[in-house]
Backbone bond lengths (Angstrom), bond angles and torsions (degrees), N, CA, C in turn:
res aa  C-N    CA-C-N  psi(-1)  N-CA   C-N-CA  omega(-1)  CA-C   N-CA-C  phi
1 X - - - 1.467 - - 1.529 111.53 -
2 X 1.514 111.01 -33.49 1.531 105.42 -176.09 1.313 110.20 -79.66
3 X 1.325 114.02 -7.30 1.477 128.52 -166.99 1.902 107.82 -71.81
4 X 1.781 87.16 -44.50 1.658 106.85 -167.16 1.450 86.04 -82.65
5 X 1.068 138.51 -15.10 1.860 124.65 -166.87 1.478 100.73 -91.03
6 X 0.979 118.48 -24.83 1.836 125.98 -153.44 1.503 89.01 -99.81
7 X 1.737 129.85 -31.41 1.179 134.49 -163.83 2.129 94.43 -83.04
8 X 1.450 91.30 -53.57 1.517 103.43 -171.53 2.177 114.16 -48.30
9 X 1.511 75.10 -38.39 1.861 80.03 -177.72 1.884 107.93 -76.84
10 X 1.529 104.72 -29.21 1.224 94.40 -171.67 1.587 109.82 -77.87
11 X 1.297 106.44 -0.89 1.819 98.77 -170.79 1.524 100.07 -100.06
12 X 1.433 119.62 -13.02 1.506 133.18 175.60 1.444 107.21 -81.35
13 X 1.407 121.59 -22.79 1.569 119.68 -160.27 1.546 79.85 -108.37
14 X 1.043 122.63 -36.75 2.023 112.73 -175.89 1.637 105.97 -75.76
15 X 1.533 113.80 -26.76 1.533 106.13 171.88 1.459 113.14 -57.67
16 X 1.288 96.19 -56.61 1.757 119.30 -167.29 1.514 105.80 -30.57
17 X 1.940 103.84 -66.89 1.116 116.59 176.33 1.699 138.20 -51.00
18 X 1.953 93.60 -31.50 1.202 95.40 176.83 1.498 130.35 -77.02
19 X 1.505 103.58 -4.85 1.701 128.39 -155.36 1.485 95.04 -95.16
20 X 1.826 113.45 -34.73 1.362 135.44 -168.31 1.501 112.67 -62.52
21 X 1.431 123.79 -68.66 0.920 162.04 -98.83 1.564 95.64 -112.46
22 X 1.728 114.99 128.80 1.419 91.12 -169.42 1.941 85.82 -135.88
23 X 1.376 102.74 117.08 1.573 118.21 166.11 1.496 122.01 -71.11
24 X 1.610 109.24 150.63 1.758 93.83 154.43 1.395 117.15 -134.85
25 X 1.236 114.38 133.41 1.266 120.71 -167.79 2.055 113.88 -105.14
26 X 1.390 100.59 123.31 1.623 109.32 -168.43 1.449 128.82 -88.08
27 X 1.443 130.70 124.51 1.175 82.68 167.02 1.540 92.13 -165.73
28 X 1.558 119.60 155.48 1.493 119.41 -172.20 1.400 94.22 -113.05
29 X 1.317 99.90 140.50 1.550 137.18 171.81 1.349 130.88 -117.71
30 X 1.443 97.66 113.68 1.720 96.15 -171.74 1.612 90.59 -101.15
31 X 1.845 84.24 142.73 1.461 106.80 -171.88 2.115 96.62 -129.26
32 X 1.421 109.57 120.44 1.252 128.02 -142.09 2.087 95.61 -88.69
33 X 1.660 99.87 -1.00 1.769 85.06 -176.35 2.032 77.14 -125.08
34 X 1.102 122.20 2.63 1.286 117.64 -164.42 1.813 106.81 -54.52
35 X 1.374 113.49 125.83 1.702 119.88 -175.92 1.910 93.39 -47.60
36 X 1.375 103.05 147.37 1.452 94.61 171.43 1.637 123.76 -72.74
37 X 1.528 104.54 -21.35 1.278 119.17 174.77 1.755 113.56 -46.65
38 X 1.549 116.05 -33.80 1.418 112.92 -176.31 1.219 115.38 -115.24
39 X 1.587 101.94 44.23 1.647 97.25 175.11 1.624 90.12 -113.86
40 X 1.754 92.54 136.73 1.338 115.30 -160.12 1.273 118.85 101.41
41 X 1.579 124.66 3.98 1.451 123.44 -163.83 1.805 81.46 -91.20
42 X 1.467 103.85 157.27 1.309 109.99 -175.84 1.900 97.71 -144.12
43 X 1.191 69.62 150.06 1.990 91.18 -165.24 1.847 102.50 -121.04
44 X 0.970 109.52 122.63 1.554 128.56 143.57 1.697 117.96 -67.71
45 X 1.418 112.84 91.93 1.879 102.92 179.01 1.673 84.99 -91.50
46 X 1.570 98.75 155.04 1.398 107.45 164.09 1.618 108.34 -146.30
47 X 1.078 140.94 143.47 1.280 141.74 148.76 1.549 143.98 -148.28
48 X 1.242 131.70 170.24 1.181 120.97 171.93 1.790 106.13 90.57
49 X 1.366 123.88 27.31 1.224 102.00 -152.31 2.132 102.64 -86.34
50 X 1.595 118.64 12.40 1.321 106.91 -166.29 1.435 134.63 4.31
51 X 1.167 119.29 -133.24 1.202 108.35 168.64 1.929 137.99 -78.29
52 X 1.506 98.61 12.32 1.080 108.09 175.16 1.638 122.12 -49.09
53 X 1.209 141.40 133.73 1.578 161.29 172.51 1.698 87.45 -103.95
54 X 1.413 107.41 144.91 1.336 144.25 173.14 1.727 110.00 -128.47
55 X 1.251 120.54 56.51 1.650 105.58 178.80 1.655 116.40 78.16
56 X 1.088 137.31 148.05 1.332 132.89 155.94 1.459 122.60 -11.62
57 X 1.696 116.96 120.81 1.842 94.59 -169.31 1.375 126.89 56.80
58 X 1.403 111.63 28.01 1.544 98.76 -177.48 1.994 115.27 53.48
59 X 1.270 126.52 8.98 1.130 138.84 166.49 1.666 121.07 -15.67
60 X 1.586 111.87 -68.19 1.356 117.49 171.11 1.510 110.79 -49.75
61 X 1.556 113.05 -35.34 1.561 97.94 -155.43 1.896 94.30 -105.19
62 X 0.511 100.92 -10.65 2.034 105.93 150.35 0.584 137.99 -49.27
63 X 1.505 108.71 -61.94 1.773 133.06 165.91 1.330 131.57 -88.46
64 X 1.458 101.64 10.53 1.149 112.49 143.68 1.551 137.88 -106.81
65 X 1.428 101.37 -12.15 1.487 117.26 155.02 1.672 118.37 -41.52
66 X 1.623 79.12 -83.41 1.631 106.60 -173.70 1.316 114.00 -4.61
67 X 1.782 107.93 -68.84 1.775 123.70 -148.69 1.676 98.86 -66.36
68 X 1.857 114.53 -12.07 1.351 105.63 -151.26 2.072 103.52 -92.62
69 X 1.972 97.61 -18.39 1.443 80.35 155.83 1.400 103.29 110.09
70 X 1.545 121.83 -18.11 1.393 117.27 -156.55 1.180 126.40 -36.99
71 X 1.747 135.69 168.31 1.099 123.14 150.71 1.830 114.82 -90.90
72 X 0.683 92.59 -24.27 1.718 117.86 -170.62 1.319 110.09 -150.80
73 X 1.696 113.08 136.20 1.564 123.18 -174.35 1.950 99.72 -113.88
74 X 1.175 110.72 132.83 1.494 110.06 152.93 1.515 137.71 -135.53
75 X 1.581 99.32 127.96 1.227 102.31 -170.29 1.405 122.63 -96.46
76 X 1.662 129.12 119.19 1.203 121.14 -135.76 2.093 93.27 -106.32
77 X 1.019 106.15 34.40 1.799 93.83 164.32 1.364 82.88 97.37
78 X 1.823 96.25 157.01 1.229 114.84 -168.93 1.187 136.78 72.73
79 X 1.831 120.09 15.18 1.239 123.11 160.22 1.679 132.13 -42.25
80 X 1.592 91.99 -27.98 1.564 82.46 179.74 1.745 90.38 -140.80
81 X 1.082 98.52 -177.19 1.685 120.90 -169.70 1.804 119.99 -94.70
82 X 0.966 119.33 106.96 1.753 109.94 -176.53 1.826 123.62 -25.95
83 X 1.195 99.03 -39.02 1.526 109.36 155.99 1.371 143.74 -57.24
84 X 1.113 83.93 -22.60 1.858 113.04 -170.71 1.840 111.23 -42.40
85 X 0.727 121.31 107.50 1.887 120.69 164.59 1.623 109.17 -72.13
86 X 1.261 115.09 -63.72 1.709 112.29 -160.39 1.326 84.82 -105.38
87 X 1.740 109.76 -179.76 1.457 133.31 -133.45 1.573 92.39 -157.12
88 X 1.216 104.88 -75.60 1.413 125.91 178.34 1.680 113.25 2.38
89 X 1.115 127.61 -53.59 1.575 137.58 -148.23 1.769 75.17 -79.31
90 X 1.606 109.17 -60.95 1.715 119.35 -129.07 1.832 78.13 -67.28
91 X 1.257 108.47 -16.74 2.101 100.03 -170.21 1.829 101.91 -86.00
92 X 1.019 122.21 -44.20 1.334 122.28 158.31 1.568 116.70 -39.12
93 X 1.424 126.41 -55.92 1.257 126.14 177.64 1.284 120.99 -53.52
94 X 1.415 101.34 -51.73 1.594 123.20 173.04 2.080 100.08 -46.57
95 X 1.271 122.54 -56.05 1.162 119.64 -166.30 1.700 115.59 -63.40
96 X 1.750 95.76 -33.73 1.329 98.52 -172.65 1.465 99.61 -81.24
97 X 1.453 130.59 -7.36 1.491 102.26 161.13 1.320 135.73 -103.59
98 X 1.571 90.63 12.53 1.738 108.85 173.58 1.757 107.33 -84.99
99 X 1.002 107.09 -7.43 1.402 96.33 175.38 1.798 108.12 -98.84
100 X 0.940 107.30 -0.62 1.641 115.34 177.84 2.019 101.60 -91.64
101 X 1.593 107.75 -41.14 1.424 111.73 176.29 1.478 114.94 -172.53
102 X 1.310 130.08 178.15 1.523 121.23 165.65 1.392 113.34 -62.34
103 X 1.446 121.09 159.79 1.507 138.94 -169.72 1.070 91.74 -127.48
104 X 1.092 121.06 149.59 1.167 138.12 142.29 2.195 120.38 -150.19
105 X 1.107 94.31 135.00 1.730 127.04 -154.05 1.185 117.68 -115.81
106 X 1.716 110.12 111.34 1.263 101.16 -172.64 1.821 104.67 -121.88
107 X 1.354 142.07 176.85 0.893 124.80 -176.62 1.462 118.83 -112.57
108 X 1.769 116.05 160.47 1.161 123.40 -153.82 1.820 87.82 -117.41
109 X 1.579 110.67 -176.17 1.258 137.22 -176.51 1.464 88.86 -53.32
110 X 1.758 109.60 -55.94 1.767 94.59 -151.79 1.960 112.03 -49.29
111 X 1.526 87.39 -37.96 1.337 106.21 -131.31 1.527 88.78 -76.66
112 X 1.924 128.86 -4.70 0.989 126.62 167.55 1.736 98.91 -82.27
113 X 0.887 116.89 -44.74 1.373 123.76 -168.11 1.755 100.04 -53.62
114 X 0.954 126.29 -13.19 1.660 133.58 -164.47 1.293 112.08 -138.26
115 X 1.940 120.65 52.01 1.488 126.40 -157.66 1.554 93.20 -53.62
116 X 1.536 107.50 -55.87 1.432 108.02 -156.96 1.727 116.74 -54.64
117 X 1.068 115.69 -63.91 1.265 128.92 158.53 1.648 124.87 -15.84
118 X 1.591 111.89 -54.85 1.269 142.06 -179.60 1.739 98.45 -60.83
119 X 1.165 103.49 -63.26 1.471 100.78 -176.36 1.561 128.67 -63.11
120 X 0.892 98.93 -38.88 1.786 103.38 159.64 1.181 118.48 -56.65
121 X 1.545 116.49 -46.52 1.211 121.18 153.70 1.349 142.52 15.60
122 X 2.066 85.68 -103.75 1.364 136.32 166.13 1.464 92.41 -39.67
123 X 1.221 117.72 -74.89 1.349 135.15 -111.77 2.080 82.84 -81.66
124 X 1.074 97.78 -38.63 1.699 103.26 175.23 1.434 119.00 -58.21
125 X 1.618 99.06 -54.93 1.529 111.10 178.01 1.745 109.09 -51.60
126 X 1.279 118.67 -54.30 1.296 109.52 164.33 1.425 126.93 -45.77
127 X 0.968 104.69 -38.25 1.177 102.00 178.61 1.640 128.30 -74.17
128 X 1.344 114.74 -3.73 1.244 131.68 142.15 1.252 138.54 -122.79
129 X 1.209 108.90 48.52 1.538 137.77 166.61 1.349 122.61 72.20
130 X 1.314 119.33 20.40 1.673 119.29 145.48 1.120 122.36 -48.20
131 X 1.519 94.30 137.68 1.558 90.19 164.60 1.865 122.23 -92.50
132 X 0.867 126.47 132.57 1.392 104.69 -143.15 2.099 76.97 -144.15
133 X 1.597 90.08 101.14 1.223 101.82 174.42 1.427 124.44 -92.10
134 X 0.865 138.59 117.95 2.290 140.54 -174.22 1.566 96.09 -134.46
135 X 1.716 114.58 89.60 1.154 129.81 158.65 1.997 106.49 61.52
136 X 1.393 95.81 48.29 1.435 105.53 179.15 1.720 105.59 -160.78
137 X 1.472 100.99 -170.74 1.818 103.77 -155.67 1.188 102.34 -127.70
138 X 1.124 125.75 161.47 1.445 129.88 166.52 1.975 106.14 -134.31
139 X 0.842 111.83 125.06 1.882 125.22 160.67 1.427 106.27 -59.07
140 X 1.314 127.44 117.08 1.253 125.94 172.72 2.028 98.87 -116.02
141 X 1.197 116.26 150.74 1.468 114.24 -168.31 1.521 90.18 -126.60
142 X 1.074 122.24 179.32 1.327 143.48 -157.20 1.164 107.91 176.82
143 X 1.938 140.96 123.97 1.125 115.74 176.87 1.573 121.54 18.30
144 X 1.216 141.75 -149.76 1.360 153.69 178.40 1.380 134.16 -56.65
145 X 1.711 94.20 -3.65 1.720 110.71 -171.11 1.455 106.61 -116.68
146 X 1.294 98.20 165.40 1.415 100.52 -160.40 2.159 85.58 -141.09
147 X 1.487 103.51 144.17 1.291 109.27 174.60 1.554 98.72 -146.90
148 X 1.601 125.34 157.87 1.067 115.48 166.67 1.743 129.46 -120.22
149 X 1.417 111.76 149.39 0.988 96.42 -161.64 2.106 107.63 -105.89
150 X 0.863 155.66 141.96 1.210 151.91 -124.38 1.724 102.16 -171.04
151 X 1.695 99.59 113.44 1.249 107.94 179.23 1.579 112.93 -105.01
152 X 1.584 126.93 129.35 1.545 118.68 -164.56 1.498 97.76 -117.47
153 X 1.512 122.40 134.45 1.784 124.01 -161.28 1.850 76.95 -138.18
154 X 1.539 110.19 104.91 1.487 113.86 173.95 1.767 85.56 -99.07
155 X 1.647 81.85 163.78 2.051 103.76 -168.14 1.690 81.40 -87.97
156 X 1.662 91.59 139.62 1.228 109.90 152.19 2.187 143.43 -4.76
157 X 1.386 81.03 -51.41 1.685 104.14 -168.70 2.060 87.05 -69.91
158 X 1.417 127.54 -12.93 1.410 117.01 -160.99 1.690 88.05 -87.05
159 X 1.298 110.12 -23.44 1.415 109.53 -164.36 2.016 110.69 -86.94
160 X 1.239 80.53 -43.39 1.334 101.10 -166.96 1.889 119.47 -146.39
161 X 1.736 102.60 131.84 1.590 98.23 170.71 1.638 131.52 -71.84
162 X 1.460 119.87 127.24 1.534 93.36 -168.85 1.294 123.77 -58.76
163 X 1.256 126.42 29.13 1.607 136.47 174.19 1.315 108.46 -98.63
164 X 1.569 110.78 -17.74 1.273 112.19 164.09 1.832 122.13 111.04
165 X 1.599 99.42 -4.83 1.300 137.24 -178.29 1.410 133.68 -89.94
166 X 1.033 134.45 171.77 1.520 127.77 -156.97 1.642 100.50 -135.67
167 X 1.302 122.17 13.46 1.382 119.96 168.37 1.107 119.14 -87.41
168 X 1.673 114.31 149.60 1.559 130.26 176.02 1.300 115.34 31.41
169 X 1.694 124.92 54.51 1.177 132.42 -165.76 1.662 96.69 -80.06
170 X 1.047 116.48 143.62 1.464 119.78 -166.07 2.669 108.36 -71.70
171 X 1.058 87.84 129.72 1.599 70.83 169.87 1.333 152.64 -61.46
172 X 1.174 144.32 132.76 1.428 127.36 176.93 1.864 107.64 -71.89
173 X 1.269 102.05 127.96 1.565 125.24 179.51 1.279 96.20 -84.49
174 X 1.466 106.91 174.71 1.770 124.26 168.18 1.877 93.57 -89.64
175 X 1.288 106.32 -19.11 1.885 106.84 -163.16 1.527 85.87 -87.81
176 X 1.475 126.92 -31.73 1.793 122.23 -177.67 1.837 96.87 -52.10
177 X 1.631 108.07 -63.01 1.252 114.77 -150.38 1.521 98.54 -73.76
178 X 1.183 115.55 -20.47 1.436 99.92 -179.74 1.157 121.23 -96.98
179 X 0.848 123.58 14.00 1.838 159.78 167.01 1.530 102.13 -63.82
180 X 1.281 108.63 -73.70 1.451 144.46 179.01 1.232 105.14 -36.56
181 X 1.521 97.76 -93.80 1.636 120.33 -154.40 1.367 94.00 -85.30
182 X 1.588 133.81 -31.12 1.287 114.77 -167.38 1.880 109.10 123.41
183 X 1.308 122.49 178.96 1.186 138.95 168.43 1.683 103.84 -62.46
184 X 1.015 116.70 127.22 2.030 108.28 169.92 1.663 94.09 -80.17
185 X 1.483 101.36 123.47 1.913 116.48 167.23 1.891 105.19 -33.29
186 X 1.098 145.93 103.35 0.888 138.67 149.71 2.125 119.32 -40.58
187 X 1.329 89.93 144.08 1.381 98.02 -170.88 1.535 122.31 79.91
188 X 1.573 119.92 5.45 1.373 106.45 -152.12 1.508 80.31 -147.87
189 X 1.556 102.06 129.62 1.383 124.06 167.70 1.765 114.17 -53.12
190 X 1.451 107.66 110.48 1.509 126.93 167.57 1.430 120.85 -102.37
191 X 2.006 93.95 131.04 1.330 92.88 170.59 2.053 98.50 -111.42
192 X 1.330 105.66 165.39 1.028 94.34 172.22 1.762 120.17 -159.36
193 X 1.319 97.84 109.03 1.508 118.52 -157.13 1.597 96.19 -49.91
194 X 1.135 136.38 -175.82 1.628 115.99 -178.41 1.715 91.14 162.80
195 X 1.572 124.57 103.62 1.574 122.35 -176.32 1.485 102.70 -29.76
196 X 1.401 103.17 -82.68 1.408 141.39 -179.64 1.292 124.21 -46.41
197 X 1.252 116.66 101.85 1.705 111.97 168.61 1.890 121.41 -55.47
198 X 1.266 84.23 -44.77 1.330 92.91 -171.33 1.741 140.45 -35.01
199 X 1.759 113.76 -22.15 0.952 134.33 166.67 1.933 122.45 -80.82
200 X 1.379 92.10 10.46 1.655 108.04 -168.24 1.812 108.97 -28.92
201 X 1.204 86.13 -60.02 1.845 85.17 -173.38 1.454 113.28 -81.98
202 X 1.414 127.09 2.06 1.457 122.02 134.46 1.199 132.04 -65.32
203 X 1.482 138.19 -39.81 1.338 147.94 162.65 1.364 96.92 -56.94
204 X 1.228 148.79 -26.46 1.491 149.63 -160.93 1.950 103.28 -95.65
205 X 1.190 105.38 -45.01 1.777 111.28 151.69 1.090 106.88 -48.55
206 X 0.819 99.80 -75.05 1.823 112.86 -165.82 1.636 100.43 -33.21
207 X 0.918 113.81 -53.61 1.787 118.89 -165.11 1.451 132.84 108.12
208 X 1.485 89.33 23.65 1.885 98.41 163.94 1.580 104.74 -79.89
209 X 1.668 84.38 135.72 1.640 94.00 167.18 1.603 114.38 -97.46
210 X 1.345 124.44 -11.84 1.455 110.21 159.34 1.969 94.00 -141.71
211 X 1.167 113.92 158.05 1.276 119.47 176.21 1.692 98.42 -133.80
212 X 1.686 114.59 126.97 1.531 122.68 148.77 1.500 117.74 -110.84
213 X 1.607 87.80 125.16 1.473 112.19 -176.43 1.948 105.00 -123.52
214 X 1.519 102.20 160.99 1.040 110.37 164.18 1.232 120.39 -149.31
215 X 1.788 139.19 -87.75 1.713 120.40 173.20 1.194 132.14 63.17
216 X 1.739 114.08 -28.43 1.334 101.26 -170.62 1.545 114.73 -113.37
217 X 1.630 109.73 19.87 1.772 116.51 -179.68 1.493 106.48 35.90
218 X 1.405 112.99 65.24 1.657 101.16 178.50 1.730 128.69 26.78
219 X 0.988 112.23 32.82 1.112 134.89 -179.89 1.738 105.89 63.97
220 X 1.312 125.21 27.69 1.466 129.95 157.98 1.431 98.73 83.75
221 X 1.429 126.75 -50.09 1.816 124.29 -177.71 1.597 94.69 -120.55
222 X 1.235 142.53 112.81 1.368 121.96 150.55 1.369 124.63 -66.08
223 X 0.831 118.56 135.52 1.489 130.65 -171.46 1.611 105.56 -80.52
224 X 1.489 125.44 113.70 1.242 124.51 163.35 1.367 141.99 -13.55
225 X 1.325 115.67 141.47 1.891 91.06 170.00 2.043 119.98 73.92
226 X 1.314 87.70 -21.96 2.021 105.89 -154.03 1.504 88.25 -103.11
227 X 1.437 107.41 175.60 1.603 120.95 147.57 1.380 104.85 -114.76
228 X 1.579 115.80 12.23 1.309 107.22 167.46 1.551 149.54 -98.93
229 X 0.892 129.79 159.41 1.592 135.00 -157.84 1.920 94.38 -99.82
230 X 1.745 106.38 128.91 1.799 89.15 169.34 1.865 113.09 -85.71
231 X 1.520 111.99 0.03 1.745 91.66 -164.19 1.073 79.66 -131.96
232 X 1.962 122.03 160.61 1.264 119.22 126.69 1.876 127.10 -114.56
233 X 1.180 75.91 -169.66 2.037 76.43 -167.33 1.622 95.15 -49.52
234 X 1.502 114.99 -32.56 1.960 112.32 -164.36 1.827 98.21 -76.25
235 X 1.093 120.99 3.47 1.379 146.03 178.16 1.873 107.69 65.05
236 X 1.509 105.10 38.72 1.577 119.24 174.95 1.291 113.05 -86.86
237 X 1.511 109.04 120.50 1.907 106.18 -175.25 1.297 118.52 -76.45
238 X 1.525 123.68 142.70 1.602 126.23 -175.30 1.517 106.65 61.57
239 X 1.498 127.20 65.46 1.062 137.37 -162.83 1.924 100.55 -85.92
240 X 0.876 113.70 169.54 1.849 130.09 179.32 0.972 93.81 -107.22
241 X 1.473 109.58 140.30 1.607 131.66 161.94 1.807 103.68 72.21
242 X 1.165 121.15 58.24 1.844 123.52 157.66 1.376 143.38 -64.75
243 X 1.560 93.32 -34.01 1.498 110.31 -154.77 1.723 98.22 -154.75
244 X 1.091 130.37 143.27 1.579 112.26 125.90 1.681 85.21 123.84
245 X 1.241 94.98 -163.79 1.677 125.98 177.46 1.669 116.52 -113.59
246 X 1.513 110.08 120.68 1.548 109.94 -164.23 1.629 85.78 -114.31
247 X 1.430 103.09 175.70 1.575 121.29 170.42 1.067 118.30 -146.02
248 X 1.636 133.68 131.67 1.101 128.50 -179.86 1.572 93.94 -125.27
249 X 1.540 129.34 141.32 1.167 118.85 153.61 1.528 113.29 53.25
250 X 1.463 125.64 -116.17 0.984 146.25 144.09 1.601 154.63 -91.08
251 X 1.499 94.05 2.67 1.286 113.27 171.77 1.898 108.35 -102.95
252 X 1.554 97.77 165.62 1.727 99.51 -171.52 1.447 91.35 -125.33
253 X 1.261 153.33 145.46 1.264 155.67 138.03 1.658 103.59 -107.01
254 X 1.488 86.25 127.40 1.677 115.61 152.97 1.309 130.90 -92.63
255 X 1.818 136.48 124.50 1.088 130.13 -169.77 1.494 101.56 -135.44
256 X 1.378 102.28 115.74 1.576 108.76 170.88 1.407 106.08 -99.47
257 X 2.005 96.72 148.90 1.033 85.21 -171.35 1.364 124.26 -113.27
258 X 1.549 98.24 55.20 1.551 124.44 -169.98 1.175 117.56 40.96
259 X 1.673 115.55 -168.65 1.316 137.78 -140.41 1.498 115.13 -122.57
260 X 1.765 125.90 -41.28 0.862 143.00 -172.83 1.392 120.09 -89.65
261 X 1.627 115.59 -178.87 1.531 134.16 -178.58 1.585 107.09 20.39
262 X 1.591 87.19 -179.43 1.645 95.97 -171.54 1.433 116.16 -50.35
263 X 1.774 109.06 144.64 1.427 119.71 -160.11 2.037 87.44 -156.10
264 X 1.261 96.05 135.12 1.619 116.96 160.76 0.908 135.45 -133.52
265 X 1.346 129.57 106.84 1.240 132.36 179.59 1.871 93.21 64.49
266 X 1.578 103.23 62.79 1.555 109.15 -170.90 1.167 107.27 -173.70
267 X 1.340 121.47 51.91 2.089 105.57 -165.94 1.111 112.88 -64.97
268 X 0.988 117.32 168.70 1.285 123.04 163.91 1.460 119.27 -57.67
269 X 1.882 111.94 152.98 1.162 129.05 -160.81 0.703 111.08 -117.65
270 X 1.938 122.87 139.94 1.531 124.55 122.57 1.275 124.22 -100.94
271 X 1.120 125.39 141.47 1.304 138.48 177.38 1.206 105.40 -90.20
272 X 1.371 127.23 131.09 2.084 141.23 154.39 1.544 96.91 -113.84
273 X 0.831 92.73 133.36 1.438 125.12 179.77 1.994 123.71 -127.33
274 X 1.271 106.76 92.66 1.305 108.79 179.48 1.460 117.06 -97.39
275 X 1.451 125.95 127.96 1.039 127.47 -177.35 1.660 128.46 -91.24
276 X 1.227 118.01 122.30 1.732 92.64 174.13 1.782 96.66 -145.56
């Protein structure tokens, strides 16, 4: 019995920690139309953060920002939880990492799932200088160059059936996203924030030259030994695209594997991202 008690606490004290625990994972990406002006630009991706707390003020996950330097932070959807009532905390967080660099915020499944909520949101975050992208662009300059940055907010039904189910969910097209966001500027380096990895080689039509996504919590358990994830949010085992840096063609996608809810042997993430 003391055997099973000493076993029971230690798998509660290794959860605790693993749920706690916030990593950062590095990595430079050469992007082949990238202006030369932004090689070396470095990105903070973050996502997924639901109802996750980081310490007082989000504190831990601040101070672990900070030391990394960004030029620009992005937060890829999922700041708050479909359930969510108050706002308040996630706009404070948002501020304390605008003073480290610009933000810019695009939206995830929840945050469609929670219009009302979302818009107060938004509507705050703007109001203290997020950039707070929903199926629109922003011009970012650099010395003499210009790149764009492109936020994609897919409807609900891509995520989920309103029955509540994960069957024959319809696909994202290059004709959906360009629906959305618009024509991609020809000639001009695109990034394009995007919840969902999963549509990779549609965003790659489309004409993003790098895409950050997240949604899929490193697949909730990483599997040992692997770079693979066993679940995803559509609840499909050994899911594609968890973690890491993908390549299609000519496009690069980044997928963090966020910040929030249950995680094993999966802490939570930051992503740095160096460009050249």
């Amino acid at each position: 019995m003391k055997i099973l008690i000493a076993a029971v606490i230690l798998i509660i004290v290794f959860l605790l920690y693993e749920n706690t625990r916030i990593s950062v994972s590095r990595y430079r990406v050469t992007c082949r139309s990238l202006p030369k002006e932004f090689r070396g630009f470095r990105i903070v991706h973050l996502s997924d953060l639901h109802t996750k707390r980081f310490g007082k003020n989000y504190s831990r996950l601040v101070d672990r920002v900070a030391p990394l330097h960004p030029d620009i932070i992005f937060f890829t959807g999922d700041l708050i939880s479909r359930n969510e009532k108050k706002y308040a905390h996630k706009v404070l967080l948002m501020k304390r990492l605008m003073e480290i660099a610009p933000v810019y915020y695009s939206l995830g499944n929840h945050e469609v799932d929670n219009r009302e909520l979302t818009e107060k949101l938004a509507e705050k975050l703007i109001e203290e200088g997020v950039h707070v992208l929903v199926n629109s662009k922003e011009i970012l300059t650099r010395e003499s160059a210009q790149i764009e940055i492109y936020g994609l907010a897919l409807e609900s039904y891509f995520f989920k059936n309103p029955t509540g189910d994960f069957k024959q969910l319809p696909p994202v097209t290059k004709a959906e996203i360009t629906e959305l966001c618009g024509k991609k500027t020809d000639n001009m380096f695109s990034v394009l924030l995007a919840h969902s990895p999963l549509p990779f080689s549609e965003y790659e039509k489309w004409g993003a030259d790098i895409v950050f996504s997240g949604h899929m919590h490193g697949g909730i358990i990483r599997i040992p030994f692997t770079k693979r994830g066993l679940l995803s949010p559509e609840r499909k085992f050994f899911p594609d695209f968890t973690e890491g840096v993908f390549r299609k063609f000519g496009a690069n996608m980044v997928v963090s594997r966020g910040l929030g809810k249950l995680r094993i042997l999966n802490p939570s993430e930051i992503v740095l991202v160096s460009l050249k």
